[in-house]
Each structure stands twice: as C-alpha cells, then as structure tokens.
C-alpha positions, 0 to 999 in steps of 0.5 A: 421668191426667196424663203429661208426657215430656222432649223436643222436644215436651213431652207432656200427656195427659188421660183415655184413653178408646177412646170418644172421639176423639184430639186433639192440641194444638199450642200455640204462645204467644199471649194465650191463654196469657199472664199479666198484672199483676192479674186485672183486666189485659186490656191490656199483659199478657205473651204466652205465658207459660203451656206448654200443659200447664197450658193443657190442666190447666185446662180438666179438661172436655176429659176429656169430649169427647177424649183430648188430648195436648199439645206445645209447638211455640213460646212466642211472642206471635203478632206474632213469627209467621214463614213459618219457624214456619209450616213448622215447624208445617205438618209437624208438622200433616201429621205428626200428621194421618197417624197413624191414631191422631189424629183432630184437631188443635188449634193454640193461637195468638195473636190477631194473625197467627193468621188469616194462620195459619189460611189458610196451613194451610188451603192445606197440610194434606194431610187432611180430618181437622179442625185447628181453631184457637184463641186468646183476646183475654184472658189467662188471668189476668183474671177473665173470661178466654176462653181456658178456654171457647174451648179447650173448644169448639176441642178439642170441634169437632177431635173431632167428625165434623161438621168433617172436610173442611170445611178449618181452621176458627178457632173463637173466641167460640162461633163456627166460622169459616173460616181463608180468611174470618176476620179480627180486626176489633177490637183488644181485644173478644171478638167481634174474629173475624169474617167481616163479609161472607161469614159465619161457618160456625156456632155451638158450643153445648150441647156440639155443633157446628151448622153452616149454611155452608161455604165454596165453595174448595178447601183442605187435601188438595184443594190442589197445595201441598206444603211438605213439602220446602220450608225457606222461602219466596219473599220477598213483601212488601205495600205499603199505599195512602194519599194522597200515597203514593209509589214508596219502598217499592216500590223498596225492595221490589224493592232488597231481592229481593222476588219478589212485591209485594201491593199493598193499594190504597185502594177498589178496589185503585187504583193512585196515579200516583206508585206505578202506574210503579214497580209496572209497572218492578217486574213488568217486573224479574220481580216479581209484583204483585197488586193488593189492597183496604186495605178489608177487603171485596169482589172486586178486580175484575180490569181495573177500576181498572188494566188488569191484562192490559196491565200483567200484574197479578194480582188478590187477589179476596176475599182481604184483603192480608195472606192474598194475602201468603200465597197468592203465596208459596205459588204462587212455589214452583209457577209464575212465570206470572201467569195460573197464578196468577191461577187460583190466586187464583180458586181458592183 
C-alpha cells in the first residue's frame, strides 16, 4: 500500500505490517536524491531533486524489513545545511521518537555536512531508539547509484533492536559508523565515510547488522542538551591554520559577534605568533576559543603546544574542527566557563 497526504510533511507509507518495526524517514535533500545529465554523470549532477516518496517507491524491499513512513522536511543539497535546519530536524526527531508507535528514524542526508549532522543530533536526541543516517556519493541516476542499497541497509539497522542505545549511527557503504567519529574522507569514491582511526562500529550484511564496537561517550538521552526551546544557536566560528596565517580572520571573527572561535591548528593545534595574540585579546573579550587539529587524527593535548591553563583555552580532544564547531554551540547555551566546558569536551 501506497498513501500520500497534503501537508507540511508529505507522507509515504509502504506495506503495514504489525510484524515489523515503524520507521520514519525524514529526507532532507542531498545526492541521494539528486539527478544528473546521463546515467553515467556522477559528477556535476543536481542535488535534491528526488522527494522522498520516490526515494521510498524505489527501493519496494523496505516492505520487508518495516513499515516506513515518509516526510520531506527539506530539499537542499547539504552544503546549504544551517544550525536553523539542525533545529527544525532535531524537533522533529524528538517528536517522532516519543511516539510509541515509532520505532526508528532515518534521516536521508547529503554527503557534505552530513557528519556535522550526525554528531549534532547524537548530542540532542533524547531516545535510545535507533536514528541512523544515511546519504549516497552518486545520484540516483547513475548506473551504479548507491543511494537504493544504502537506504536499505539505513531503514534495516533503524528497526532492528541491535542499534537501540548505541547513539546516531551513519550508515554508508555496508558499514555502520558513529555520528561522533565518522568523517568523509574522499570527494567523490563510495567508501568516502570512514572512522580512519578509532574504527567504524560494524557491518550490515545478509540482511542483519553485526556489530563489534561501540563508542565510550556519552550521547542521546545521556546528554544535558536540550533544544527543545531554543531558536538559534550561539555564533562559533572556525579559523584555519596554514603557514604565513595571520590575525585577519580572528578579528573578523570577534568584529562580527562570534561567541566562540574553533581554532583548527596545524600539527597539534599549535598556535602561529602572528594569530597566538589575537586569539588571546579574543578570550580576554569574553570569546571561547578551542584549540583544534586541521589533521583529522589524534588528542589535542591540553597545555601542549599552548599553555591552554594560563591563556583559558579549551581543547577539542579527538573531535575534528568542524564537530567541536558543534559541540561549543552546544555548551554556550549551558555554561560561559571554559573548565565546564572542557569537561564537555572529554565527555562527549
């Protein structure tokens, strides 16, 4: 059976079966459901062109492993991603996961930001009910198109009992991967999402989810995160390192009423002479800075290459600049101190 309503959220819904879990996909744009020129355009194609009805029609072996429902909450190509969509969503997520007759959520999402997603709502969702999220690196198009297969698997693990408390997962290319760890690594290949070197958590295979790992910090309904009456968030911005860098884009930063600076350091997140002063008259103003890695690996170690404790820095420990971006959104909406904050970062 095949039902869509009028309304906000246009709803699909494929095979009802009391057997089976209820899952909702939220789609929101992306490659996934973008079209190109030819089925042999994988690049310079269009993004989110395909609503999620026809997402959910073309992949009929959903039938088999939930009842799925579907809504289109955006239609944007994931670079357009902004913290006001990541509100929007994260509602909608809660919502949802507090019916009793929702078992899973899915979220169709673009390659680009979808990590910086992931991680947020690993931060804000306030259930240990699987949301699991999912994009494609070729549109639905092309001749090899990974979107079908990779939808599969993503509404498969949302409704098995496997990934309940195990916080957003992404799950991409066979793999199950955590929204804390994950990152795209390669612009354009299928096996772009990775967790180089803490790991991914397991494998979807033979219609069932085999997992080995998963992760130490806490998330979802374990976190002091609540969006649920919030309309923005605080203005963090991220400064990146490179040789001859200078102070420009920190003062522009502060000018234009950032609360937070994530500075994304070369090596281990060391601070240049001519940008070390303008950082420091920044946390003097009132602005948090953390000290990030532009390397995409390791611990930031705290009153390593600064002395973080004398000049009241903050450090990103694993997280890469682009996710302690979010996190320090995140904890300016509790706290002004940089030791609670600190302790966020170790913790989550």
């Amino acid at each position: 059976m095949f039902i869509v309503a009028a309304g906000a959220h246009a709803e699909a819904v494929v095979s009802v079966s009391p057997r089976l879990a209820n899952v909702s996909i939220l789609a929101t744009g992306g490659t996934i459901a973008g079209t190109g020129a030819t089925s042999t355009t994988t690049v310079g194609y269009t993004a989110a062109t395909v609503g999620v009805q026809n997402l959910i029609k073309a992949v009929p072996e959903l039938a088999k492993v939930a009842n799925v429902t579907g809504e289109q909450v955006f239609q944007i190509a994931s670079e357009n991603m902004s913290n006001e969509h990541w509100l929007v969503l994260a509602k909608r997520v809660n919502v949802l996961l507090a019916q009793a007759n929702v078992d899973g959520v899915v979220i169709t999402h673009g390659t680009d930001t979808l990590e910086e997603t992931a991680y947020f709502l690993n931060l804000v969702v306030k259930s240990r009910k699987p949301v699991v999220l999912v994009g494609a690196m070729r549109p639905s198009t092309a001749l090899s198109a990974d979107g079908p297969i990779n939808l599969y698997n993503a509404v498969l693990l949302a409704a098995s009992v496997e990934a309940a408390g195990k916080g957003v997962l992404v799950a991409m290319n066979d793999q199950i991967q955590a929204a804390r760890d994950i990152t795209k690594t390669n612009t354009s290949t299928l096996d772009s999402f990775r967790t180089p070197e803490l790991g991914m958590l397991g494998y979807i295979q033979g219609g069932k989810p085999f997992f080995y790992r998963q992760s130490s910090r806490r998330h979802t309904q374990d976190t002091e995160f609540d969006v649920s009456a919030l309309a923005s968030l605080p203005q963090v911005d991220i400064v990146y390192g490179h040789a001859n860098v200078g102070p420009a884009a920190v003062d522009a930063f502060v000018a234009a009423g950032a609360r937070g600076i994530i500075h994304a350091g070369v090596g281990n997140g060391s601070l240049a002479a001519k940008v070390k002063p303008a950082l420091t008259s920044a946390r003097q103003k009132g602005v948090l800075v953390v000290r990030a890695s532009r390397v995409g690996q390791g611990i930031v170690a705290r009153n390593g290459e600064a002395n973080d404790d004398e000049l009241d820095f903050v450090v990103a420990d694993t997280l890469n600049p682009q996710k302690a971006r979010i996190l320090l959104m995140l904890a300016l909406t509790k706290t002004d101190s940089s030791k609670d904050i600190q302790r966020m970062f170790y913790t989550y």
